[in-house]
C-alpha positions in Angstrom: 84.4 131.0 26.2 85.0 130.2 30.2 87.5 132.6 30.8 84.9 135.7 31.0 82.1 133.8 32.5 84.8 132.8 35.1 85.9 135.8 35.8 82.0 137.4 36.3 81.8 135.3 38.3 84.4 136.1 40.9 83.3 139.3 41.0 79.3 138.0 41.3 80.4 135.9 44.4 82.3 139.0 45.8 78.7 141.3 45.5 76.6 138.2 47.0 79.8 138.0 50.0 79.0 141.5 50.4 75.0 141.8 50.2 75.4 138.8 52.9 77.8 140.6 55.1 75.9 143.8 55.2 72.8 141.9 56.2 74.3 140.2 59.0 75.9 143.4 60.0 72.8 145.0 60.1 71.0 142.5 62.0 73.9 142.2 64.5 73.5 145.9 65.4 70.0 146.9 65.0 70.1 149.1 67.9 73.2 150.8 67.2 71.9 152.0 63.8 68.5 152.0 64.4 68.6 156.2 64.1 70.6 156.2 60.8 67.9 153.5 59.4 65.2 155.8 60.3 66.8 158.6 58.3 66.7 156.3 54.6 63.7 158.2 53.1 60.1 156.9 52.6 61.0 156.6 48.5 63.7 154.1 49.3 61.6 152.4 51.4 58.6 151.9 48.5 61.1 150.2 46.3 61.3 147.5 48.9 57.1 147.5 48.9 55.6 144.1 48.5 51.8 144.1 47.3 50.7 141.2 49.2 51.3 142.5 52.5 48.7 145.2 52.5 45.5 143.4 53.8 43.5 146.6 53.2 44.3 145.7 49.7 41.7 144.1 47.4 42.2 140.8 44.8 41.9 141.9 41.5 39.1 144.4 39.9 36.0 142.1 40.5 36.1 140.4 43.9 36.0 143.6 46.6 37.1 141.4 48.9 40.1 142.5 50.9 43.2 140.6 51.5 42.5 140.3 55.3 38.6 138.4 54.5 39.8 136.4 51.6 39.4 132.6 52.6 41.7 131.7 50.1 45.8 131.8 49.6 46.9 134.7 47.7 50.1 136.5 47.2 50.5 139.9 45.4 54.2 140.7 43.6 55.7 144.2 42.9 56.4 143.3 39.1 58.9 146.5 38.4 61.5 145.8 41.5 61.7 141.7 40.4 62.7 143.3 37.2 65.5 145.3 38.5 66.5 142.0 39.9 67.4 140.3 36.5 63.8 138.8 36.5 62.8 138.7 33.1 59.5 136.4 32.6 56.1 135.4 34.6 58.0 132.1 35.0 61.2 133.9 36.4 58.6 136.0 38.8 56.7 132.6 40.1 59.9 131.6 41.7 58.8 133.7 45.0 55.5 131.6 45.3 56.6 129.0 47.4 53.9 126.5 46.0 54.2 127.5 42.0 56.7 125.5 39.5 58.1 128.5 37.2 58.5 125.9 34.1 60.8 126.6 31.7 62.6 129.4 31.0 61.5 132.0 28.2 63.9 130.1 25.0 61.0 127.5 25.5 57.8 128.1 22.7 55.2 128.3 25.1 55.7 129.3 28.6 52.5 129.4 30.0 51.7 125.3 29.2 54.7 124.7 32.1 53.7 127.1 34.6 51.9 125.3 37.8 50.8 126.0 40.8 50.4 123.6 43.4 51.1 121.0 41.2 48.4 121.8 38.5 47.9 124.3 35.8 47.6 127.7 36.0 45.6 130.0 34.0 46.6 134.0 33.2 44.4 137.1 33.2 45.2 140.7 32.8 42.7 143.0 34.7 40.6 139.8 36.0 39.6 139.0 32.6 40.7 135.6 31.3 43.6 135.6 28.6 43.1 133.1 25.7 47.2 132.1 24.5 47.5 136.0 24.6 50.1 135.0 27.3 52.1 132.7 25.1 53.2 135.4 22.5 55.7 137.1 24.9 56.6 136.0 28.5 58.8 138.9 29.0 56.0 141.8 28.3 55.8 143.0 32.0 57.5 146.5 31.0 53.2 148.1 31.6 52.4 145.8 34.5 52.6 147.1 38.1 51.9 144.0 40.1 51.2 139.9 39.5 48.5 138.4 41.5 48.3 134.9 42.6 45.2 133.1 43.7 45.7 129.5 44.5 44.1 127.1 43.6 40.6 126.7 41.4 38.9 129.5 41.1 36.2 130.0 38.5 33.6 131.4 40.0 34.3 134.7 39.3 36.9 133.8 36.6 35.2 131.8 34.6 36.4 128.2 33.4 40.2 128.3 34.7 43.5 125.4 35.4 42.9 123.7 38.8 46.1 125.1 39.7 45.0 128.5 40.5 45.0 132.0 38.5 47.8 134.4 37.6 46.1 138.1 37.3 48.3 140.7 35.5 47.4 144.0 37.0 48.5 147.0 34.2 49.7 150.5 35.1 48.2 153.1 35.4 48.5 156.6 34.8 50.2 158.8 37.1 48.9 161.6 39.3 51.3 163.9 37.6 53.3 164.3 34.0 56.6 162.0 34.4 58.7 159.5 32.4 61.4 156.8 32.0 63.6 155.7 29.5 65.3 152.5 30.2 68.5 150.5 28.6 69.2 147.0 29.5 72.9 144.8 28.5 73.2 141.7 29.4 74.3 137.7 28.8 74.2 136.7 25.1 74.1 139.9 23.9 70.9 141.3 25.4 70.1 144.2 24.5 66.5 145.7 25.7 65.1 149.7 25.6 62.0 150.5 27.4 60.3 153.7 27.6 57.1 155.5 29.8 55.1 158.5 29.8 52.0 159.3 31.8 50.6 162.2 31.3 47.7 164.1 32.1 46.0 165.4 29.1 42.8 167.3 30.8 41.2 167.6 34.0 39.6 164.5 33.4 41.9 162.1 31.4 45.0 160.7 31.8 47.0 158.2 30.0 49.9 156.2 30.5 52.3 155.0 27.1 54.6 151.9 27.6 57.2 150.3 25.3 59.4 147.4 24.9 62.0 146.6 22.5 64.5 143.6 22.6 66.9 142.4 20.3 69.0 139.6 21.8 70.6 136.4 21.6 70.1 133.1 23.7 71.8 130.7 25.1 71.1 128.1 22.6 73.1 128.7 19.2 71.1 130.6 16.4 67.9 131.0 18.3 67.9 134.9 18.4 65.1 136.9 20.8 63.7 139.5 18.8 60.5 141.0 21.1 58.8 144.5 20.4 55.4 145.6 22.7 53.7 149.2 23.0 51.1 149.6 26.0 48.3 152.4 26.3 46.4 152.8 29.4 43.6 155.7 29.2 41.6 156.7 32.4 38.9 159.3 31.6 36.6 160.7 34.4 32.8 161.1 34.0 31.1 163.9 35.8 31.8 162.6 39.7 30.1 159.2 39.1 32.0 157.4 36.5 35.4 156.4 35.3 36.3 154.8 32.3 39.4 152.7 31.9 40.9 151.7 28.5 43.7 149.1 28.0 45.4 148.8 24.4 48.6 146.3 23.5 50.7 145.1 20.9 53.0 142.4 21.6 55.2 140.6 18.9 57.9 137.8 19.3 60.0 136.3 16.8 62.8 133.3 17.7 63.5 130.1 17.3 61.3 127.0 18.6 63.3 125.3 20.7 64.0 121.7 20.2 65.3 120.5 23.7 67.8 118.2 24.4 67.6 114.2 24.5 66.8 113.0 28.0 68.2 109.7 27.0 71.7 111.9 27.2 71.4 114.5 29.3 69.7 112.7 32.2 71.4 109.9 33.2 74.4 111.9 34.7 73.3 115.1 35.1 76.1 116.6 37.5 78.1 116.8 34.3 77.7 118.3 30.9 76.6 115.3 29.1 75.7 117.5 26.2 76.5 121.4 25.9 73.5 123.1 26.7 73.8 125.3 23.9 73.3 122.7 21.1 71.0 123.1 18.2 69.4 120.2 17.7 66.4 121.6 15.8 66.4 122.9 11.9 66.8 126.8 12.5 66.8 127.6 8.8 62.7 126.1 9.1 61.9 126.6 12.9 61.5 130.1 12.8 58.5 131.1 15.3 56.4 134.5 15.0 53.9 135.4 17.3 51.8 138.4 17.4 48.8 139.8 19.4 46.6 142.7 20.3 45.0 143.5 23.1 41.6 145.9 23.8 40.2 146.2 26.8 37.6 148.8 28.3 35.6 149.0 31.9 33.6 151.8 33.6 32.9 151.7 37.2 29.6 153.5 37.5 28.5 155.0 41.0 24.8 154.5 41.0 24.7 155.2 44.6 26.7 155.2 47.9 25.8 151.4 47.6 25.5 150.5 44.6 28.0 150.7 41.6 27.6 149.2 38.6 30.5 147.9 35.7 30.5 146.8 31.9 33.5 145.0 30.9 34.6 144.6 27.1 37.7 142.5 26.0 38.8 141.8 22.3 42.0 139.9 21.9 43.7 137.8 19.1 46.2 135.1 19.2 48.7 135.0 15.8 51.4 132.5 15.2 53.5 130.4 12.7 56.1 128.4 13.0 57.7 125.3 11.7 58.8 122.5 14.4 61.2 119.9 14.7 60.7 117.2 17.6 63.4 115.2 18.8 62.2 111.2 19.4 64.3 108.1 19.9 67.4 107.4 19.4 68.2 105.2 16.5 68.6 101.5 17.6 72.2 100.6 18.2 73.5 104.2 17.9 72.6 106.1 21.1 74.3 109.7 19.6 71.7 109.7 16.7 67.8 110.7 17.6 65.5 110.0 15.1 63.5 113.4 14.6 60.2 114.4 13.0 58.5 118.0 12.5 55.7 120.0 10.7 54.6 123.6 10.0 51.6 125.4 11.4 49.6 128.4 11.5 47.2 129.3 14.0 45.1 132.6 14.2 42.5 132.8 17.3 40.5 135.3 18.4 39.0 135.9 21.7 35.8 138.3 23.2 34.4 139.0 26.3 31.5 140.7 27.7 30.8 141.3 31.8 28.2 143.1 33.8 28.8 143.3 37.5 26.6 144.4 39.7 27.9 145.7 43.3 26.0 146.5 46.3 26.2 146.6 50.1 22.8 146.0 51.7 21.7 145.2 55.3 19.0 142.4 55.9 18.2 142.6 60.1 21.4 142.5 62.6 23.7 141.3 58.5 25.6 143.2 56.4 26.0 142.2 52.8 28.6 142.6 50.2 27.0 141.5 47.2 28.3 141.1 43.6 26.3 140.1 41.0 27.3 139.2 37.2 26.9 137.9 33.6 29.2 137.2 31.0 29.2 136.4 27.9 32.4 134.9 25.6 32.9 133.9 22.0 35.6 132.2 21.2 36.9 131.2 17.2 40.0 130.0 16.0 41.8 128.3 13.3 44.4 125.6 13.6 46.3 125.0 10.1 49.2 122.1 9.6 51.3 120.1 7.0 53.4 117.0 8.5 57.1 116.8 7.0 57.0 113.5 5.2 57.9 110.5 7.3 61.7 109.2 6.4 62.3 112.7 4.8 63.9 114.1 8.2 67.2 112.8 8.8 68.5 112.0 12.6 70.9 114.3 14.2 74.2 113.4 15.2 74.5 115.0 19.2 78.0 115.7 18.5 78.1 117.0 15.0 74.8 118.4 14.2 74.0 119.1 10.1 71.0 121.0 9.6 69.1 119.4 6.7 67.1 122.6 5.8 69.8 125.1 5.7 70.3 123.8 2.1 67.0 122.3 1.2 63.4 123.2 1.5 61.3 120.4 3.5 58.9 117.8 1.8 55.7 118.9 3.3 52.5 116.6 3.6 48.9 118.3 4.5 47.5 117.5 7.3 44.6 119.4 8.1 43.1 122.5 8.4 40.1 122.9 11.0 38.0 125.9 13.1 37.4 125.1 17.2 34.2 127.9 18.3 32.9 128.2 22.0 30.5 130.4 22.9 29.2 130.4 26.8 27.0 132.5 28.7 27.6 132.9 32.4 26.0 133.8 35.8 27.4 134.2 38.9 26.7 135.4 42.7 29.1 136.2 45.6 28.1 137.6 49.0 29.8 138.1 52.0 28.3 138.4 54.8 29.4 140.1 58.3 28.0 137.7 60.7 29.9 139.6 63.5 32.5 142.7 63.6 35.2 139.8 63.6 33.3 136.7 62.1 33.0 136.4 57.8 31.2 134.2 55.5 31.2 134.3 51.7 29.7 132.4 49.5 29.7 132.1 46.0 28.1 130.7 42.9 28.6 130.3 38.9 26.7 128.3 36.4 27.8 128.6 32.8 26.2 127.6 29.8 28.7 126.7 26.7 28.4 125.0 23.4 31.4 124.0 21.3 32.1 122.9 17.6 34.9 122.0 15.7 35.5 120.9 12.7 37.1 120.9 8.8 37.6 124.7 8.0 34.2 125.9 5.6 32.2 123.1 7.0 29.4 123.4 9.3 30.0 123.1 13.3 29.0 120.3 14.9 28.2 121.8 18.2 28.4 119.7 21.5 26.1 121.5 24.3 27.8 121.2 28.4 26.9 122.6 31.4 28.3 123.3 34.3 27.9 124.7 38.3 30.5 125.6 40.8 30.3 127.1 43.9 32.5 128.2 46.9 32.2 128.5 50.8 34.5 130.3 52.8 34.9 131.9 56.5 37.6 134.1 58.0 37.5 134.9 61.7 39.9 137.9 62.4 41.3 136.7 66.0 42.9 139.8 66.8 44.0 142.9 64.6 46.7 141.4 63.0 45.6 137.9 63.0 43.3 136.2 60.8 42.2 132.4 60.5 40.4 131.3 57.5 39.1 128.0 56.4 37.7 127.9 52.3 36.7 125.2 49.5 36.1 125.8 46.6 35.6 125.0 43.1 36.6 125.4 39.2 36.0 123.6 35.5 37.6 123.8 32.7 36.7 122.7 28.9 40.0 123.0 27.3 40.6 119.0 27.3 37.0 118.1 26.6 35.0 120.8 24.7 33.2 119.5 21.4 34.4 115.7 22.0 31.7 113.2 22.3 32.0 109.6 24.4 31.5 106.2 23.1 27.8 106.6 23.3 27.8 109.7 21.5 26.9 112.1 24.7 29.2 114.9 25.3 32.0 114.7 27.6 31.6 116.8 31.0 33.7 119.8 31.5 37.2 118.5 33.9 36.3 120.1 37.4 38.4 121.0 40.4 38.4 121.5 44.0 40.4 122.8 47.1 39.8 122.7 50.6 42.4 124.9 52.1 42.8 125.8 56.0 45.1 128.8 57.2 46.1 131.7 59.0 47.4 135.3 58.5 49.1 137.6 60.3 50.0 140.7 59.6 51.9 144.1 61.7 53.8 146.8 60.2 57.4 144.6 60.7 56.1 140.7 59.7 53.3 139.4 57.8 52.9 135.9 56.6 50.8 133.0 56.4 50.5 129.6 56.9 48.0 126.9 54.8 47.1 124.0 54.7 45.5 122.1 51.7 44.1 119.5 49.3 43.6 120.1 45.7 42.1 117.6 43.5 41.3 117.6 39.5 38.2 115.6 39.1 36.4 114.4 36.2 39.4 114.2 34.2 39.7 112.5 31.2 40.5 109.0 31.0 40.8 106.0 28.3 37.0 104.4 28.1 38.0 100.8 28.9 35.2 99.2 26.5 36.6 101.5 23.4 40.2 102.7 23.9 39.5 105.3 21.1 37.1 107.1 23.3 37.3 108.8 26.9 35.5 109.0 30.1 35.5 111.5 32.4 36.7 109.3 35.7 40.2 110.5 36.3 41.4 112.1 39.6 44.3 113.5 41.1 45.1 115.0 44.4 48.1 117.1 46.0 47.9 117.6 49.8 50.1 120.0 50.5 51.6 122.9 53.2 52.6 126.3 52.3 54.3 129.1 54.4 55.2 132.5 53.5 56.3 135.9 55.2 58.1 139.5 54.9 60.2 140.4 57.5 61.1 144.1 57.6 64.0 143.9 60.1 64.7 147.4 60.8 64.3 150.6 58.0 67.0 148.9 56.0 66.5 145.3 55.6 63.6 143.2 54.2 63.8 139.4 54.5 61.3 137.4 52.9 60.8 133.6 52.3 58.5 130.7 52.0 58.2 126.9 51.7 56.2 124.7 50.3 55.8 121.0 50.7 53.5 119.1 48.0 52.6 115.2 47.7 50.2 114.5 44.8 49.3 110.9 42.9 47.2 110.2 40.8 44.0 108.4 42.5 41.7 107.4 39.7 42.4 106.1 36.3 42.1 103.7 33.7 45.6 103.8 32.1 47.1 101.5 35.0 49.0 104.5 36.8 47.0 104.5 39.9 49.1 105.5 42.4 52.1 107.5 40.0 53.6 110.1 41.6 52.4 113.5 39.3 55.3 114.3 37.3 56.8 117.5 37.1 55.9 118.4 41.2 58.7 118.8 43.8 57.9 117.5 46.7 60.4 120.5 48.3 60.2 124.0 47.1 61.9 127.2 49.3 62.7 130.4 48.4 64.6 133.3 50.1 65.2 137.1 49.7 67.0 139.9 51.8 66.7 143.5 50.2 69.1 145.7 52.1 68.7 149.2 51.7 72.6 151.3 53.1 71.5 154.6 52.3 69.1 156.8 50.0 71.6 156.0 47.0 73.2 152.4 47.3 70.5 149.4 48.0 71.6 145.7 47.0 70.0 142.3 46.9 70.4 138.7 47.4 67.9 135.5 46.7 68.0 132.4 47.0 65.8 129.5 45.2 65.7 125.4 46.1 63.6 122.7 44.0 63.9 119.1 45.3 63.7 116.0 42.6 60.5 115.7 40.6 59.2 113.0 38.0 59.5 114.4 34.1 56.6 113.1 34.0 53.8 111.1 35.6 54.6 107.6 35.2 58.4 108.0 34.0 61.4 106.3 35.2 62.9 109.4 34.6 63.9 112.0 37.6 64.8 115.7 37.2 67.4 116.3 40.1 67.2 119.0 42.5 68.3 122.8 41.8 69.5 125.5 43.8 69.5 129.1 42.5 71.7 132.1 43.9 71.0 135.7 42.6 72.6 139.0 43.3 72.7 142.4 42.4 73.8 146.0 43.4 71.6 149.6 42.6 72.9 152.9 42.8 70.1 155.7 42.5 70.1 159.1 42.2 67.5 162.1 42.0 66.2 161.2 38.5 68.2 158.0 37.2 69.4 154.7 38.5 71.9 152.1 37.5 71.4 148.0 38.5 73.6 145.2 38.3 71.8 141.9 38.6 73.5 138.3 38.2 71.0 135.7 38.3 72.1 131.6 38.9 75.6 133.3 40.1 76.9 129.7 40.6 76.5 128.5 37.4 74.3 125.2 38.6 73.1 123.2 35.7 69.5 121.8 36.1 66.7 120.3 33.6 63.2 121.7 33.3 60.4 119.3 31.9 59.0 119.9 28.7 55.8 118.5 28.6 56.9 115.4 27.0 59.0 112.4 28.2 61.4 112.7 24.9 63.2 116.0 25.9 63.9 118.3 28.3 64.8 122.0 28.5 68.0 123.2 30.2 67.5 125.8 32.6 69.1 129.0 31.9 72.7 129.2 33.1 74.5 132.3 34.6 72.8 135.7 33.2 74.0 138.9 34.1 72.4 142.5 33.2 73.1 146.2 33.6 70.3 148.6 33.5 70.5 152.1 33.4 67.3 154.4 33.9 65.9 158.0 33.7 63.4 159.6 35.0 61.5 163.0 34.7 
């Protein structure tokens, strides 16, 4: 098994010698080729595009707010060119956020529960309109998305009730300008095998649509857990008269693997320079932890032109969440026999489905020597799912030996307990105001405002709901004062809830428990020319409000937790000369917990690295050959909060090579070309998730 993985990677190290060489080549003789630079063509030099360097871009489809005036960190991410780079998950994509923890890799169940940014939680949203687990089904459907966008830190004003980490915004394609195509073929690692097509087309004068599809069938690293993904994407835009145009967004995803099990920190992390256990043991049941997940996704918005100031946009979103699985969960080890690990599981079914309605409302209106950029909306969201589950009977489930696992339920069918079966509803009604204001030609100040109005229930499935009413206001307050044309100083706080821990749970006294809430206060600078852009910040994020054990009733909470990270973050894009792009960041992060009641005042947060810098140089030789090399570094983190347990620091090395002609291209990608084993947390303090070890891929593409 380590002869071929040897010998790739020889020849990986050879392509990263070389993608290095060139570079410093290039940089050593800049002049000297400066004229043969200018001649690589403006199409080679879009593939080395990166989104969050245009300030005259805007964030999202709701804010209007360009880049330049946001008072707020935010970086924008080419989703197609990471993907020629072997990048094959929003976790995988995070790694060029300085500040964002990527979790754990796509074999894990759920990979949106790990991903964080600036050491909290962060929420997805495709087309600024908030995801409910629609995420979770398939972390690798990015085949109809054209860029990510990351705002940092909370930000529910305009998002609604969000992580306190910040929000990732999926931005889809859309249709071309004229009829094209691709057809796709990706090999890689543990048998990967992956076809992708896309059509845009322009049907009449006045619609267009755009036709995406994924299909993967592929193996894992971790014996008999198998990666079987299929996802089909429509995007319609239809034009009506010279004032309106409608935009329709239709997906399928489905995924169906394994649910991963882990491996036992109690072996793995003691020593973990060496290969305590091989990261490719199956420690689960794989004849009963099958996993299938399955969602659709509908989505409609028409931007209205009421008048040269005003403009006016519905937003509609239906979207389901589908899964069953069965789950085994590694625990202890037995006492006196550290190579057993006691084990327990259950089966589930959950089906969930999510609506939402907006109405913004954008105008630009003068009041005296001010201008105003003003944005006002509603929304409206239902929410109703259904959470089903039988427990496999305590002392059924035999511990697995480390070295000699015997899976139980490759025989035998599991002795199943019922354990519940019970319906969670939210409904909420929203209102919310921004306006920015031009004080002067270089001076901005927005402000903002949401108050939403929810009620949740839960409950035994065919009983009544017991709905529990909350409330809540947040607001934000930012200024950006553009020093000269390519610089920009901003200062921002602002705020966010959320009502995922605490929605339809009562206190001791029987009142409902307040929404968590979040804030930021964030101080930075931007600066931007057509060779470097970057920015530096400066900031405090706290979760406030969090739940906490009541002291009186320790079956009860309170909300009187906090946490804080103070942190600094740097980023920037250096476009050396026509041929090379070097980007990279850094991130440094100290949070604790501050407030609490469960005797960890003062814990480090687990899972945050205090260290976090990544690197990139794109180096294009010619219209035909371009290549690639990046670089990732995590320090040592907490699993987490409260653990004697440390994950130990990582470094990641990726490569890869493209040839491209008129109308198809070839890429060879190697990602972790060293081979460096490292842990990922979890979520819990029993297991952890090896990080994936050396992947290669070849990818082959036409176009027409």
């Amino acid at each position: 098994m380590q002869s071929p993985r040897i010998t790739l990677l020889n020849l990986a190290c050879i392509q990263a010698f070389s993608v290095l060489s060139f570079s410093v080549l290039s940089f050593s003789a800049i002049a000297g080729e400066q004229s043969k630079a200018d001649a690589v063509t403006e199409v080679s030099l879009e593939r080395f595009s990166v989104f969050g360097q245009r300030q005259s871009d805007t964030f999202g489809s709701k804010s209007g707010i360009l880049l330049k005036e946001l008072p707020q960190s935010i970086q924008l991410l080419d989703v197609d060119q990471m993907r020629e780079q072997g990048l094959v998950s929003v976790g995988d994509l995070l790694r060029d956020i300085p500040s964002a923890n990527p979790g754990y890799s796509r074999v894990g169940p759920y990979q949106s529960f790990s991903l964080k940014i600036r050491g909290f939680g962060a929420d997805q949203m495709r087309n600024g309109m908030r995801q409910r687990y629609f995420e979770d089904v398939d972390a690798s459907a990015l085949g109809s998305i054209e860029r990510m966008e990351v705002l940092k830190g909370p930000s529910g004003v305009l998002y609604g009730q969000s992580a306190v980490g910040g929000v990732i915004n999926l931005v889809s394609k859309t249709p071309g300008a004229d009829n094209s195509g691709s057809a796709g073929f990706r090999l890689g690692t543990d048998h990967k095998k992956v076809a992708n097509g896309d059509i845009s087309k322009n049907l009449f004068d006045t619609v267009s649509l755009r036709l995406m599809g994924e299909m993967e069938r592929s193996d894992t690293f971790v014996d008999r857990q198998p990666m079987d993904r299929n996802n089909i994407s429509l995007m319609l835009q239809h034009q009506i008269g010279d004032k309106a145009t409608g935009h329709f967004v239709a997906e399928y995803i489905k995924r169906e693997t394994d649910r991963y099990v882990g491996l036992p920190v109690s072996v793995v992390l003691p020593d973990q320079d060496e290969e305590a256990l091989d990261i490719s043991s199956q420690l689960g049941e794989p004849g009963f932890t099958s996993l299938r997940s399955f969602a659709p996704l509908y989505q409609y918005w028409l931007d209205i032109q009421l008048s040269q100031q005003w403009t006016l946009t519905p937003r509609l979103q239906y979207q389901e969440f589908n899964t069953v699985f069965g789950q085994v969960n590694l625990r202890a080890p037995v006492a006196g026999q550290p190579d057993l690990i006691s084990r327990t599981g259950r089966q589930g079914r959950e089906n969930d489905d999510y609506q939402i309605a907006q109405l913004d409302l954008n105008s630009r209106v003068t009041t005296g020597v001010l201008e105003h950029k003003v944005l006002l909306g509603y929304e409206a969201g239902r929410e109703r799912g259904r959470f089903t589950q039988s427990n496999i009977r305590a002392g059924t489930l035999t511990p697995v030996d480390i070295n000699n696992p015997q899976y139980q339920y490759d025989t035998q069918d599991p002795v199943l307990d019922f354990g519940f079966d019970n319906f969670y509803n939210l409904d909420s009604d929203a209102w919310y105001l921004q306006d920015q204001i031009k004080l002067t030609p270089q001076l901005q100040l927005i402000g903002a405002v949401r108050y939403t109005d929810s009620k949740a229930g839960s409950g035994a499935w065919g009983t009544a709901a017991n709905w529990v009413p909350v409330s809540s206001t947040i607001w934000q307050l930012g200024l950006t004062w553009q020093l000269k044309e390519q610089l920009t100083v901003f200062i921002g706080h602002n705020t966010g809830f959320d009502v995922e821990s605490s929605a339809a749970a009562r206190s001791r006294t029987g009142d409902a428990l307040e929404p968590e809430e979040s804030a930021q206060t964030e101080l930075g600078v931007r600066y931007s020319a057509d060779e470097f852009s970057g920015s530096l910040a400066l900031f405090r994020i706290e979760r406030l409000n969090a739940l906490t054990t009541d002291p009186v009733d320790s079956d009860f909470s309170v909300n009187s937790g906090e946490q804080r990270v103070d942190g600094v973050e740097l980023e920037g894009s250096w476009q050396l000369n026509a041929a090379l792009l070097l980007q990279a960041g850094y991130a440094y992060m100290d949070g604790e917990i501050t407030e609490s009641n469960d005797t960890d005042v003062g814990n480090t947060l687990g899972d945050l690295a205090r260290h976090r810098l990544n690197f990139s140089a794109n180096w294009q030789y010619d219209n035909e050959w371009s290549a690639f090399v990046r670089a990732n570094y995590s320090s040592g983190r907490p699993l987490i909060t409260g653990s004697a347990w440390e994950l130990d620091a990582y470094t990641l090395i990726g490569t890869g090579l493209r040839y491209q002609q008129s109308n198809w291209s070839a890429q060879l990608a190697v990602n972790n070309l060293l081979d460096e084993l490292y842990y990922t947390a979890s979520g819990n303090g029993f297991v952890v998730y090896p990080g994936e070890p050396q992947q290669a891929s070849l990818q082959l593409m036409w176009q027409w």
